[in-house]
BAMAR-991606 format. One record per residue (C-alpha): residue number from 1; residue in three letters; chain; x, y, z. Coordinates in pm, whole numbers, plus 50000, padded with zeros to 5 digits. Layout:
BEGIN
marse:tido:nulo:px:py:pz
NUM:ALA:A:X:Y:Z
...
//
This chain:
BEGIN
marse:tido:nulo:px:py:pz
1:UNK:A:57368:90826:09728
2:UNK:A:57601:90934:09448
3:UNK:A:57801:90758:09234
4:UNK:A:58120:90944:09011
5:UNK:A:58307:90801:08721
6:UNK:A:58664:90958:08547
7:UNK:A:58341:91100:08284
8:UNK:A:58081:91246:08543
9:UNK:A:57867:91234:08841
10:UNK:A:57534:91232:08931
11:UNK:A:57290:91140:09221
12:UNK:A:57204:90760:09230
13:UNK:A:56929:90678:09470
14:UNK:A:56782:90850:09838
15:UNK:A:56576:90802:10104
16:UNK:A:56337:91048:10308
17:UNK:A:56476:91083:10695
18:UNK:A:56159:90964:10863
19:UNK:A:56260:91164:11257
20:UNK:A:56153:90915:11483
21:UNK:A:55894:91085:11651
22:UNK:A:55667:91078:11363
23:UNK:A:55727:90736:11302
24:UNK:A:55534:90709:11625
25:UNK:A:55279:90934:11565
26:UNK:A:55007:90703:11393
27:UNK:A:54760:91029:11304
28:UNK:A:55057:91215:11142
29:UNK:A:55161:90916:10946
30:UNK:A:54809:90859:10790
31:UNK:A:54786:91224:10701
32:UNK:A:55091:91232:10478
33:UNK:A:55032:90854:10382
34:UNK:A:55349:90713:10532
35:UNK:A:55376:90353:10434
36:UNK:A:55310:90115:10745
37:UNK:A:55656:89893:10609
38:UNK:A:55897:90270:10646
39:UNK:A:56008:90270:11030
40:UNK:A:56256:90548:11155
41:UNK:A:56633:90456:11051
42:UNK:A:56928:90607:11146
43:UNK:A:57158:90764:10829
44:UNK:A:57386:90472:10846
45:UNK:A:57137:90229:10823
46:UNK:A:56971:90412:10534
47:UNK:A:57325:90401:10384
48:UNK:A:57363:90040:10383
49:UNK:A:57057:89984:10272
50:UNK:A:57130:90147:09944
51:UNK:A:57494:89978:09914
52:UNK:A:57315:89701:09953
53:UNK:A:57068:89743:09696
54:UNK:A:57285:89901:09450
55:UNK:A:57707:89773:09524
56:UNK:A:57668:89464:09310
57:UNK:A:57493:89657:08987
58:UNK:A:57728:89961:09017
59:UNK:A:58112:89872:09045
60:UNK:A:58263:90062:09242
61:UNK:A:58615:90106:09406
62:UNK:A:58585:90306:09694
63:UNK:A:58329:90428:09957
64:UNK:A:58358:90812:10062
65:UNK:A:58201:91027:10276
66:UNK:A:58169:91327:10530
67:UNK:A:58251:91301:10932
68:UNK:A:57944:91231:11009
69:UNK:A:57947:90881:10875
70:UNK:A:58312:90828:10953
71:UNK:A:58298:90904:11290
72:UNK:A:58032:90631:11419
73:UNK:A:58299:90331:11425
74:UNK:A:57980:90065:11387
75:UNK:A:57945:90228:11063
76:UNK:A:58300:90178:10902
77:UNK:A:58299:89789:11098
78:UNK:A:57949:89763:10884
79:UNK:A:58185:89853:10513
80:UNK:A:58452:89618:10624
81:UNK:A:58227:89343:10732
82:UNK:A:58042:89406:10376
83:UNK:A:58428:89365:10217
84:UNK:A:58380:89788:10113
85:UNK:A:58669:89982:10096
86:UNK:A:58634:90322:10198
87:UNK:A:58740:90691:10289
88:UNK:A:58553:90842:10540
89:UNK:A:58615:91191:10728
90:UNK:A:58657:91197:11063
91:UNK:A:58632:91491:11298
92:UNK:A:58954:91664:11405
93:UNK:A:58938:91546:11792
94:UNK:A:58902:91187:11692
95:UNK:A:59149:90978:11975
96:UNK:A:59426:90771:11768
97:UNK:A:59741:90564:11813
98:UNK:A:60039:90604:11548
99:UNK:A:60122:90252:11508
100:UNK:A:60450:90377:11299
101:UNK:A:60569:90597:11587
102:UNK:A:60898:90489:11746
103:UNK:A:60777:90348:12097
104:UNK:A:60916:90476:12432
105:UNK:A:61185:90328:12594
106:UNK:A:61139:90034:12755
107:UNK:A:61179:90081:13147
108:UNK:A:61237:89674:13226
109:UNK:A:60968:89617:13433
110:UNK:A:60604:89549:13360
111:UNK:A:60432:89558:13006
112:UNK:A:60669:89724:12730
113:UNK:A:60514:90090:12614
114:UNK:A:60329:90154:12355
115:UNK:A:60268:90493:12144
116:UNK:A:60040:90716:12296
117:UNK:A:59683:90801:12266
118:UNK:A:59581:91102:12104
119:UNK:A:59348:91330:11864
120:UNK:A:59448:91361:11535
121:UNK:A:59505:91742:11516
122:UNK:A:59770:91686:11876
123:UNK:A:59906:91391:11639
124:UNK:A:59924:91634:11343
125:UNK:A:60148:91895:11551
126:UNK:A:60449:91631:11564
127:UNK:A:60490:91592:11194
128:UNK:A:60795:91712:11042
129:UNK:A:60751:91984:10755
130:UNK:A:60895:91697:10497
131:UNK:A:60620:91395:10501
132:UNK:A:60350:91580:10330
133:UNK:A:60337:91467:09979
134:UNK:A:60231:91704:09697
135:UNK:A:59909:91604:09451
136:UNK:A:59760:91754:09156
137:UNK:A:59397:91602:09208
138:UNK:A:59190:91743:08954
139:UNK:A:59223:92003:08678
140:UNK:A:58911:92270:08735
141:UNK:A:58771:92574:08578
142:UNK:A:58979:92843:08767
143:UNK:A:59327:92587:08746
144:UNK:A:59468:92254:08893
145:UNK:A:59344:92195:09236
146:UNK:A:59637:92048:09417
147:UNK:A:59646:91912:09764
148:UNK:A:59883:91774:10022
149:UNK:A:59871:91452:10193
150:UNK:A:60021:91221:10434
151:UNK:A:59945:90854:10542
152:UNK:A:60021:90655:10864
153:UNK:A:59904:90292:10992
154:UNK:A:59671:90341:11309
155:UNK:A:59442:90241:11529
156:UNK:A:59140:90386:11711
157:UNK:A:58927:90272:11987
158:UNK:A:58574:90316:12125
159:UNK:A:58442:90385:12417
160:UNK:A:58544:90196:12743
161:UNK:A:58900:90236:12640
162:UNK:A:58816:89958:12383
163:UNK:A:58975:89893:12086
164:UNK:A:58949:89889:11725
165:UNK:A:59130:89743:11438
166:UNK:A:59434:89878:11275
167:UNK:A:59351:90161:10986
168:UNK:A:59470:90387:10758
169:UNK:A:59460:90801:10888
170:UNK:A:59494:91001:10582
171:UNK:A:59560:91393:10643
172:UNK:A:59518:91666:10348
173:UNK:A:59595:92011:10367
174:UNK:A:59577:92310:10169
175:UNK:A:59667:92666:10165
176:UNK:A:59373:92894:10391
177:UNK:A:59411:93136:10047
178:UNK:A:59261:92876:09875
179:UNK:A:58876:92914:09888
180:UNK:A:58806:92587:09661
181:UNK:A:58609:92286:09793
182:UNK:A:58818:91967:09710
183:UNK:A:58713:91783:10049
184:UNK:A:58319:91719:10188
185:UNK:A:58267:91873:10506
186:UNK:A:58009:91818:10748
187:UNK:A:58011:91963:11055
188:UNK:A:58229:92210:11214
189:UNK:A:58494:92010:11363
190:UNK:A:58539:91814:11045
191:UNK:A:58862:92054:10995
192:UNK:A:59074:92252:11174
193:UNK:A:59372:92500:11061
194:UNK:A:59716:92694:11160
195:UNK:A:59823:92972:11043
196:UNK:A:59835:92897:10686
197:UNK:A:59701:92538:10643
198:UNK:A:59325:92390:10655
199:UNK:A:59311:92047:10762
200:UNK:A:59115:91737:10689
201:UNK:A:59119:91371:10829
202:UNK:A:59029:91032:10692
203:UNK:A:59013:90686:10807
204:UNK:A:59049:90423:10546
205:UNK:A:59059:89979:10615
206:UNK:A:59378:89812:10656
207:UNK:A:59162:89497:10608
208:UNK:A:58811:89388:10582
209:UNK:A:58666:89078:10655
210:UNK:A:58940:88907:10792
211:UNK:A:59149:88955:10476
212:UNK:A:59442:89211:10480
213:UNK:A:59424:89476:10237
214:UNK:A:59759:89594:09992
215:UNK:A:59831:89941:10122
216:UNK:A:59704:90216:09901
217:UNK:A:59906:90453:09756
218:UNK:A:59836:90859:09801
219:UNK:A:59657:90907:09442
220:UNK:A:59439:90639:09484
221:UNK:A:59342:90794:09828
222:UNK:A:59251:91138:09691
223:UNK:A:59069:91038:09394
224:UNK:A:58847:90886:09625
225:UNK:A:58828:91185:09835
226:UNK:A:58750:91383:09526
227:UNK:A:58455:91193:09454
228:UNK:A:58339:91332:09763
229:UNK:A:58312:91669:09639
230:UNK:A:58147:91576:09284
231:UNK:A:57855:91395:09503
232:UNK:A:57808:91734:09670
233:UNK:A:57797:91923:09298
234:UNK:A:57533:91679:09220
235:UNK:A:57324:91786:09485
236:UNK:A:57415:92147:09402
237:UNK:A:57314:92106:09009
238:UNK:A:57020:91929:09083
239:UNK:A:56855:92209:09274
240:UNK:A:56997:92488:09057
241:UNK:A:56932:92269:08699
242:UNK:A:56600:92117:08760
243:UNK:A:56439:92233:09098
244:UNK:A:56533:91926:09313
245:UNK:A:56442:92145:09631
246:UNK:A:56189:92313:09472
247:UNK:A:55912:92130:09615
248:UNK:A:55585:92223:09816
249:UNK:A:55426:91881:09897
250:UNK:A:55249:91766:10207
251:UNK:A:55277:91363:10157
252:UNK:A:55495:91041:10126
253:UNK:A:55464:90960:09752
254:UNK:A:55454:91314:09653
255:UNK:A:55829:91406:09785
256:UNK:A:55915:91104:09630
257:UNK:A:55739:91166:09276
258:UNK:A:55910:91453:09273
259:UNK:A:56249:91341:09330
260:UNK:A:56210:91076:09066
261:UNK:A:56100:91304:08796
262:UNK:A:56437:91611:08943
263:UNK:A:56681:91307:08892
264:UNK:A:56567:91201:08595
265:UNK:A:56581:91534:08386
266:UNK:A:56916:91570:08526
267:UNK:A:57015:91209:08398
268:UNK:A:56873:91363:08068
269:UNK:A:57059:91674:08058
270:UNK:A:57380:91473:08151
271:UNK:A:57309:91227:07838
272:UNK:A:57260:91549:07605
273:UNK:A:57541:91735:07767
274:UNK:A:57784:91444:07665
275:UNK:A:57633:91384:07319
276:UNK:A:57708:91755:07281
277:UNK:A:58067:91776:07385
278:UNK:A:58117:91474:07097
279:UNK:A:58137:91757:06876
280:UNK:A:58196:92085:07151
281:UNK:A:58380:91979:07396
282:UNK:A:58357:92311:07611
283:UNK:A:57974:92238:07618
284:UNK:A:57836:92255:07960
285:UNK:A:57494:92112:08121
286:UNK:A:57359:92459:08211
287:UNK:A:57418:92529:07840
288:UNK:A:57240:92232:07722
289:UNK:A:57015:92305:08006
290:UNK:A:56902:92662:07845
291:UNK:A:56901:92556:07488
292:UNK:A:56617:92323:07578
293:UNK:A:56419:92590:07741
294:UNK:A:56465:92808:07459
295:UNK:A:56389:92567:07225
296:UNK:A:56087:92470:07385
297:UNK:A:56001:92819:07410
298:UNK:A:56076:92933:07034
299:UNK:A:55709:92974:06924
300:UNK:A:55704:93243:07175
301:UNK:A:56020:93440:07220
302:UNK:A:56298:93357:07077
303:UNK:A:56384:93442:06665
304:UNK:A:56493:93034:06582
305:UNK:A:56775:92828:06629
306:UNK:A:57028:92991:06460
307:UNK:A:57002:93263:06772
308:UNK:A:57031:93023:06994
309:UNK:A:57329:92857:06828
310:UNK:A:57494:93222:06841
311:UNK:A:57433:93298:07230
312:UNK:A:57608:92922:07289
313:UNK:A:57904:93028:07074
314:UNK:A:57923:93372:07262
315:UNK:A:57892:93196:07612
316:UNK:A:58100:92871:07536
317:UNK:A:58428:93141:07398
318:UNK:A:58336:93373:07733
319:UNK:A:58401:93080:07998
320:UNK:A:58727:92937:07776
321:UNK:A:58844:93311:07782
322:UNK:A:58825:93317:08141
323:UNK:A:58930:92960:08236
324:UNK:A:59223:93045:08030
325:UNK:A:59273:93345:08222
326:UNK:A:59275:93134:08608
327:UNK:A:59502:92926:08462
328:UNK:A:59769:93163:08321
329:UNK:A:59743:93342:08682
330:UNK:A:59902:93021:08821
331:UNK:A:60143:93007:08530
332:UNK:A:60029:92664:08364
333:UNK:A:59825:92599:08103
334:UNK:A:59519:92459:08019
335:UNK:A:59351:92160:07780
336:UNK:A:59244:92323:07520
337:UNK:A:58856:92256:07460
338:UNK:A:58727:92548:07231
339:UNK:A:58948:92671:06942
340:UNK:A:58902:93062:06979
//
C-alpha cells in the first residue's frame, strides 16, 4: 500500500501473501513461525484491511490501482460500500453498456431497446477521432508526459447476466513511440493497441453508498491514475535504494523485520532528500542516497567532504544538462532547478 502527495511518494504499509496451502499445513507453519491469528486472504481482502487501518489517518482523495483489483466487481462494491472513491484498471475484454449511446429504434412491440452489451476495446472501435481529450499529466525527466482521455457513463454486470450499478469507464491512450510508463499494468490484457495507439481502461463510482457522486472532470481522473505509477516507483526505489528484495530469510517475523527496517531508511532518505532540495532543488534521493555511504565510509576511502560535495555538483549539472536536452527535443522547456 502506497500513498502519493503533489510532494512525493512512498510505500505505506504491506502484508505477506500467506498461499493457502500453507496456511493448512500446520508443520510448515511452525517451522517459519507463522502466527496462529494470520489465515490465508485473498489480495482484496488484504487491501481492505489496510484502508481500513490506515483511510481515516491518511486523507486521501482517490483509490487507484492495476486490473487485477478492478476487475473482481466485489472488490470495487467493497470501496463504494466503504464511501472510497476510486480508479481501478480493468482488463480490455471487460463486457459494458454505454449508457450515453443513442438507443435503437424502438420497434412498438415488447420492451423498448437498450444499448448493447459489449467489451470495452469493441466499444472503443466506435469512437469518433474527436472525443479524446488532450492532458499534460506530469512534467518528467525526459519532458511532459501527456496523455489522452475520454469518459462515458456505464454500466457493467456480473455473471448470470446480472447487473451492476452505473459507473464511470475512463479510456487513455498514448502514442506506441512512447516507451514511458504513465499507467500501472498488471497483466497482459490490461491494454491493448492499433496501429499507433496503446490503450488503457478504468472504472471509476458514479455513487457510493447510496449517495450520487458530482461527475469528475478528466484532470482529476488522471492525477489519480498517475498516482498509480509513483506507487510502482516506490517499489522500484525501494529495492534499488535500500535492498527491499534483498532478503534471504526463512521465517514470519524475519521478512517482516526486514521490511520495516527497507521502508524506514527509505522514509529517511526521502526526509533528507527534501531537506536538501530546500537549498538544491535538482537534488535527488540516489544522490542523498550515496553521500551517506560515502560519508559513512570517509575514514576509509574517500579524501573528505569537500570531494564529495564536488562529485554532487558534477552529477546534479550532468542530469539538468540532459533533462534540458529531452525537453528541447520536444520543443518546450523546462523548470529550471540548477543554475548552470
Amino acid at each position: 500500500m502506497g500513498y502519493v502527495t503533489e510532494q512525493d511518494h512512498a510505500v505505506l504499509d504491506f502484508r505477506l501473501s500467506l498461499p493457502g496451502e500453507w496456511a493448512r499445513d500446520a508443520q510448515r507453519r511452525q517451522q517459519c513461525h507463522v502466527p496462529p491469528e494470520v489465515l490465508y486472504q485473498t489480495r482484496h481482502e488484504q487491501c481492505l484491511e489496510m484502508l481500513d487501518e490506515w483511510g481515516d489517518q491518511m486523507p486521501h482523495g482517490g483509490i487507484t490501482g492495476d486490473d487485477e483489483l478492478g476487475r473482481h466487481t466485489r472488490f470495487r462494491h467493497d470501496l463504494r460500500e466503504r464511501g472510497e472513491r476510486y480508479v481501478l484498471g480493468i482488463p480490455c475484454n471487460t463486457t459494458i453498456r454505454d449508457l450515453e449511446a443513442p438507443l435503437p429504434e424502438y420497434a412498438g412491440r415488447g420492451r423498448r431497446p437498450k444499448a448493447p452489451w459489449q467489451s470495452v476495446t469493441a466499444w472503443r472501435h466506435t469512437l469518433p477521432s474527436d472525443v479524446w481529450t488532450h492532458l499534460t499529466v506530469r512534467d518528467g525527466e525526459k519532458g511532459p508526459g501527456a496523455i489522452e482521455m475520454v469518459k462515458r457513463r456505464v454500466q457493467t454486470r456480473l455473471e448470470r447476466k446480472r447487473m451492476r450499478p452505473e459507473e464511470w469507464l475512463v479510456v487513455t491512450r498514448r502514442p506506441l513511440s512512447d516507451d514511458r510508463v504513465l499507467e500501472p499494468r498488471a497483466s497482459r490484457d490490461a491494454t491493448d493497441h492499433d496501429t499507433r495507439h496503446r490503450y488503457h481502461y478504468y472504472l471509476s463510482p458514479t455513487s457510493m453508498a447510496e449517495m450520487e457522486l458530482e461527475e469528475p472532470s478528466l484532470s482529476d481522473l488522471a492525477r489519480v491514475i498517475k498516482a498509480g505509477t509513483c506507487i510502482e516507483a516506490s517499489f522500484k526505489r525501494g529495492k534499488g535504494e535500500v535492498g527491499m528484495d534483498a532478503y534471504q530469510v526463512r521465517t514470519w517475523h524475519g521478512w517482516h523485520h526486514h521490511i520495516v527496517l527497507s521502508l524506514m531508511a527509505v522514509w529517511f532518505l526521502i526526509t533528507e532528500t527534501h531537506r536538501g532540495q530546500s537549498l538544491t532543488p535538482a537534488l535527488t534521493l540516489p544522490q542523498v542516497r550515496d553521500g551517506l555511504s560515502l560519508l559513512l565510509l570517509e575514514v576509509y576511502c574517500t579524501p573528505g567532504v569537500d570531494y564529495i560535495c564536488r562529485q554532487v555538483q558534477r552529477q546534479l549539472q550532468r542530469n539538468e544538462s540532459a533533462r534540458f536536452y529531452h525537453y528541447r527535443t520536444r520543443k518546450c522547456m523546462p523548470p529550471l532547478k540548477l543554475r548552470l
